[in-house]
N, C-alpha and C positions, 0 to 999 in steps of 0.2 A: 820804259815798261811797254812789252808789247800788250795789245789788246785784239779781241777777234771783234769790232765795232764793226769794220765794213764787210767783213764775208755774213753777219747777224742779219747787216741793213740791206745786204741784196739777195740774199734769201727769204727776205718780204716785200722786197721789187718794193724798196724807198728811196726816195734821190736821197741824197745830204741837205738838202730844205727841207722837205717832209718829215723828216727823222728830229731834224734842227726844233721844226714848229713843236711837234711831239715833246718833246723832252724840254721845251722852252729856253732854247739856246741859238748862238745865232750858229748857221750855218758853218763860217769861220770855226768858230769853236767843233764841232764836227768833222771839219777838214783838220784842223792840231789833231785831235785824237786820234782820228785814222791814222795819219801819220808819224804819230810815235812825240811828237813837239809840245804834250801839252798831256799832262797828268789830273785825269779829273777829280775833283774834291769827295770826299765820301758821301758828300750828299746827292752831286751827280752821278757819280758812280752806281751809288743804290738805283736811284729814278732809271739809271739805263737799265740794269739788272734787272728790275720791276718789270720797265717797257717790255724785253725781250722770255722773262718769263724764267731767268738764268739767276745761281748765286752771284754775285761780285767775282768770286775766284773762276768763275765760267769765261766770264769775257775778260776781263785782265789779268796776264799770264804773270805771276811775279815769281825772279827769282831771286831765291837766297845768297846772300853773300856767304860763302863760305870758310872766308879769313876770320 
C-alpha cells in the first residue's frame, strides 16, 4: 500500500525522529512506512491522520482489487 507519510513529513520540515517521537513510534517504524515494508495498524493510522490533520484515505492510497 502506498502512503504520502514522507512528502506530509517534509512539508513540515520533520526528520523521521521527530515525526517518530510525535506519533510515539520508533523511528524504524517510520523508515517501513515510508517505504512501503510495513502497513500501519488502524490505530496508528488514525494517530498519523490526526497528526497531519488528513482522513486515513489522504495518506494511504489503497487500491481495489478488481478480480
Amino acid at each position: 500500500m502506498d502512503n504520502r507519510i514522507q512528502e506530509l513529513r517534509k512539508r513540515k520540515k520533520l526528520s523521521q525522529e521527530e515525526l517518530a517521537e510525535k506519533l510515539e513510534v520508533t523511528r524504524q517504524t517510520i523508515i517501513s512506512l515510508e517505504k512501503g515494508r510495513y502497513n500501519a495498524s488502524l490505530i496508528l493510522a488514525h494517530r498519523i491522520a490526526r497528526f497531519f490533520g488528513l482522513a486515513i484515505e489522504d495518506i494511504f492510497l489503497f487500491e481495489e482489487d478488481s478480480s
